[in-house]
N, C-alpha and C positions, 0 to 999 in steps of 0.2 A: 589316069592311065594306070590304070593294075595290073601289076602284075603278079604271079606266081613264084613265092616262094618256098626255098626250100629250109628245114629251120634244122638246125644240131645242138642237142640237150644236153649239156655233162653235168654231172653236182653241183656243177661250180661258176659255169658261163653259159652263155646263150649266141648262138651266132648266125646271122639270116643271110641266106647264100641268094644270089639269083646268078645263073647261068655258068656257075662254079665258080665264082666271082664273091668274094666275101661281101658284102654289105654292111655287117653291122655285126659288133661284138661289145657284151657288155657282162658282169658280172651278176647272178640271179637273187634275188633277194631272199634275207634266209627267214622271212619272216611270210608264213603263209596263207594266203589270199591279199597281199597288198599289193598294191601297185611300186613299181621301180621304175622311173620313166626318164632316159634320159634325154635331157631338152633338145641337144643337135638331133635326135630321131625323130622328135614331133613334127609334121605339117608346120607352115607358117604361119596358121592361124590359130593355131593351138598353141604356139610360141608364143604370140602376143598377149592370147587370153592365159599363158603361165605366168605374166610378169603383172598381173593385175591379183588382188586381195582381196576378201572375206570382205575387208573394212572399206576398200575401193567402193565397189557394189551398195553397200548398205548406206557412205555416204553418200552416192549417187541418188540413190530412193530416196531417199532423206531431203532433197532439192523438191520431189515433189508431195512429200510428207511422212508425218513419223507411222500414218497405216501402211503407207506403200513402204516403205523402211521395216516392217514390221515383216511385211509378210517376205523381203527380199531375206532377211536374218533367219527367219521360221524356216526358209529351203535350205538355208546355207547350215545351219544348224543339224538337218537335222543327217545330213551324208556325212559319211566317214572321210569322205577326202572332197572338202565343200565346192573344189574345183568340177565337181562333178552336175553340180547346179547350177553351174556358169550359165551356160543356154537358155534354162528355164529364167536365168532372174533377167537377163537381158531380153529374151522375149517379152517378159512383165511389161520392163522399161517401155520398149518399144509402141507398146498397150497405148503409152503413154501421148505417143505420137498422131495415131490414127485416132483415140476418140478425146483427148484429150488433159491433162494432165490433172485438173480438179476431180471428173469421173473415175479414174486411175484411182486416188485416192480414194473416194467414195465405195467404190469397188474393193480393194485393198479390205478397207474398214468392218465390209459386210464378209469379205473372204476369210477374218480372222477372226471376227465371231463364230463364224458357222464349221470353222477348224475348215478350211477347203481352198489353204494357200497351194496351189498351182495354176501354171498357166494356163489348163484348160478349163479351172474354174472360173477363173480372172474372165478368160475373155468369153468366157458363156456369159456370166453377169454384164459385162459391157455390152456383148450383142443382144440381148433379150432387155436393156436401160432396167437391169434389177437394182443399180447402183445405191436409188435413191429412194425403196421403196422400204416401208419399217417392216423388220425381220416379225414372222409371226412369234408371240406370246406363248414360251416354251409351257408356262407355270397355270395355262388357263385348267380348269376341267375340263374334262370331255363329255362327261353328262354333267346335270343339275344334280345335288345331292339328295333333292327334295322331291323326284319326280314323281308320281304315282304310279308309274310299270317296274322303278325299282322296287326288289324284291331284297337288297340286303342283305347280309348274313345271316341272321336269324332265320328267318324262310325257311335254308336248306336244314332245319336240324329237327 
């Protein structure tokens, strides 16, 4: 149900009207670009997930391994206010659910090698079973050193 409101700005407070009817007043924070959020104005589900932790989450992952642990710490890490990763890491979990919690982690595993902790890398690896396949060999050459069409540095001089 949304509705319109209207907001009033002073130096010092923040107050959200609707229908001339005060709603909400709180004092602004003096610290610029952070969040100030006070818990009685959150939804109820954003209330729930404010009384869970950084370390809540990361032991949860940890239940189905220290990659899947790894890659829930890599989100939580790396936002400034880690409750902002909340969704992504519980979506993770959830990964967990529909293909299973050993693949989770196998996925997890190959997510943190390849730097490409998020959920929509997670579950692209899950749906395409890349979980269990060996990462290609960063360190191979790309030609033979020995070929006879290379030409070398010398050549050009």
């Amino acid at each position: 149900m949304k509705k319109q409101l209207e907001v009033r700005l002073t130096a010092r407070t923040i107050e959200c009207f609707h229908a001339n009817q005060r709603l909400a007043s709180h004092q602004r924070s003096m610290h610029k670009g952070r969040h100030s959020t006070q818990t009685e104005h959150m939804p109820k589900s954003h209330r729930e997930h404010a009384e869970w932790t950084p370390q809540r989450l990361i032991r949860w992952a940890g239940q189905t391994g220290p990659n899947t642990a790894g890659v829930i710490t890599h989100i939580l890490e790396r936002r400034v206010h880690p409750q902002h990763g909340y969704r992504a890491c519980l979506g993770i979990l959830r990964l967990g659910q529909t293909y299973g919690e050993e693949r989770l982690e196998l996925a997890c595993r190959r997510a943190l090698r390849l730097g490409a902790c998020s959920y929509k890398s997670l579950e692209s690896i899950l749906r395409q079973g890349l979980e269990s396949l060996p990462l290609a060999q960063q360190n191979l050459p790309l030609l033979p050193d020995d070929h006879a069409n290379l030409r070398g540095p010398g050549y050009y001089y």
